[in-house]
N, C-alpha and C positions, 0 to 999 in steps of 0.2 A: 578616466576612472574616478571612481569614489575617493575623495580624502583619507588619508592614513588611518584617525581617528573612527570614522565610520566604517571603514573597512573589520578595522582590529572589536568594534564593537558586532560588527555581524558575525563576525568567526564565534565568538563568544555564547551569542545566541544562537547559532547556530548547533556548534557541539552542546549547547543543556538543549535543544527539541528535539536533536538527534540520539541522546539517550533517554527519552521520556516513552513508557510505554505507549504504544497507539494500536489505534484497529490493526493498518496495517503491519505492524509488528506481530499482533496477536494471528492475524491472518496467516502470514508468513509461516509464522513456528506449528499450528496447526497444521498445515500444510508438509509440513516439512516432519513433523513428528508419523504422520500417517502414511507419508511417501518415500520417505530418504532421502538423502541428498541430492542428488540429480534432479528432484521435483523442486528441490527447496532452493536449484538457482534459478530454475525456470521462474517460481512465484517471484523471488527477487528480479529477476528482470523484465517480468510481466508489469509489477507495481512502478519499476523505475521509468519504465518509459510509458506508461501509463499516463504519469508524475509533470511528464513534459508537455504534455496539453495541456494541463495547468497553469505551469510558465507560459508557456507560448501565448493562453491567453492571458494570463493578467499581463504579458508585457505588452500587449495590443489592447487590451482595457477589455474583451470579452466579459472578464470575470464580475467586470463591475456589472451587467447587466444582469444579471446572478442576484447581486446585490440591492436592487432597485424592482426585481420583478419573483414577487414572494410565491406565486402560481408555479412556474418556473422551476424554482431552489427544492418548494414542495415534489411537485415532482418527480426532479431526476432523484432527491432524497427517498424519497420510500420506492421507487426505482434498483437504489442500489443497496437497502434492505432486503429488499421482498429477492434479489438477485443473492446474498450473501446467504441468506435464510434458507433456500434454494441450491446451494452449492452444500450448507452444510447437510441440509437433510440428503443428497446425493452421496456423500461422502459417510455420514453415518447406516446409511441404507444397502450400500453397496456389495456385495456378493462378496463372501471372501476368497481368499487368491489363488485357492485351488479348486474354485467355481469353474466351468465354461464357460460362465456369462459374464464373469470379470476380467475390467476391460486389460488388454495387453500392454505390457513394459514399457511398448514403443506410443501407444497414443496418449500414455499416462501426461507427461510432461509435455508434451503440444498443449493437451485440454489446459494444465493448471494453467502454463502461459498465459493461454486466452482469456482463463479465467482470470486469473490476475490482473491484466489489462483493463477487463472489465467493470472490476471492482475499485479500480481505482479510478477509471475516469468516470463512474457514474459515484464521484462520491464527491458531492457539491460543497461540502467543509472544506476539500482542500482546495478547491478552487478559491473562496473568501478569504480563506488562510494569507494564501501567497499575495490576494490584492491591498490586504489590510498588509501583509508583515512587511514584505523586499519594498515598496517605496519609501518605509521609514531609513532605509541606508540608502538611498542615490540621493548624488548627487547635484542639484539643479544648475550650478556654476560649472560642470565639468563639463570637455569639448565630446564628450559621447553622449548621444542623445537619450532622454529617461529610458527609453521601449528599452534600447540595445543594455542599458545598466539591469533596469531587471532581469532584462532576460540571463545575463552574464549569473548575478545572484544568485537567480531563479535554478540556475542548470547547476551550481557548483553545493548549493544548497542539497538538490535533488542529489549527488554525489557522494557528498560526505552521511546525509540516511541514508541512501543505501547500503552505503558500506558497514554502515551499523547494522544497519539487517543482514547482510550477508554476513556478519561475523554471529550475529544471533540465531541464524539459519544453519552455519556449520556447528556449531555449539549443538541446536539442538541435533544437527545428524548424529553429533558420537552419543546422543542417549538411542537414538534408532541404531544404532552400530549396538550397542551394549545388548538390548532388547532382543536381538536376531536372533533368531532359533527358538524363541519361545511358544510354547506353544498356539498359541490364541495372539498371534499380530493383527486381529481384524480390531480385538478388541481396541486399539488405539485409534484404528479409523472411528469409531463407535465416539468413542471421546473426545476427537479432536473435532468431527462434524458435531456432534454438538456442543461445543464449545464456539463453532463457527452461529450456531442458532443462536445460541445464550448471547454471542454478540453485536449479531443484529436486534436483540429484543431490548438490550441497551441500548442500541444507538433508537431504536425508537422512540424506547421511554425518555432518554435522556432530554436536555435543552435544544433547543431548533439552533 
């Protein structure tokens, strides 16, 4: 394993990225503001294991080809735009819940999972992320080899945010708890889908 000192320096980094807001945070609480609870583990476990093909490649070094071929990066990048962009106008557009055409209880929470997944594994920043970040803490002297260090990192990393998102996720359920029985709940889908739009039109505008 990693040395004491680089260890105790990744936890540290670790908990300040894990409370910084990010897409996927804002993804999550949108999600969860327009669904409830039970949507809002779904998204969290859509995104976390999303998260793992990430690690998996930067501990195989996929990621670096990410970084070396800008066609590529372009891309899966406005890929997982035009996908998020797409989920929110779904989610703002949507029939409200005493519609027949709005979709049912039960296939609510499959769809977000998928969506979730999706949105995070076409989201070519965090792939960079993990190649640049986790090899600044392994260790080249230790009897585990670099791939197997990352990955260890890579997966304990993906853990500790998620758990910050699931704790962001329940949080935002007790304002959907609070809200029940109002009259106009679509109005939050309305809100929360475009918020999901407003956030791809940042990450567009934003830096590559």
């Amino acid at each position: 394993m990693p040395a004491a000192d680089h260890l105790a320096a990744f936890a540290v980094a670790v908990l300040v990225i894990a409370v910084m807001p990010g897409p996927a945070m804002l993804y999550i609480t949108a999600q969860t503001l327009a669904n409830g609870r039970r949507v809002a583990l779904q998204a969290v476990l859509g995104v976390h294991l999303g998260c793992y093909l990430h690690v998996i490649a930067a501990a195989i070094g996929l990621s670096a080809v990410l970084q070396h071929a800008p066609a590529l990066y372009d891309t899966l990048r406005i890929a997982g735009i035009a996908y998020l962009v797409w989920l929110g106008v779904g989610l703002a557009c949507r029939q409200r819940a005493d519609s027949g055409d709005a979709p049912s209880e039960a296939t609510v929470p499959r769809r977000v999972f998928r969506d979730s997944v999706i949105v995070e594994v076409l989201n070519p920043k965090t792939a960079l992320f993990f190649i640049a970040f986790l090899p600044q803490f392994v260790d080249a002297t230790a009897a585990l080899p670099l791939w197997l260090q990352v990955l260890a990192l890579g997966t304990v990393m993906n853990l500790v945010v998620s758990a910050v998102e699931l704790g962001i996720a329940l949080l935002a359920s007790n304002v959907v708890g609070a809200l029940r029985g109002q009259p106009r709940p679509w109005l939050a889908r309305r809100l929360c889908g475009s918020a999901l739009i407003g956030l791809g039109v940042v990450l567009a505008l934003g830096p590559v």
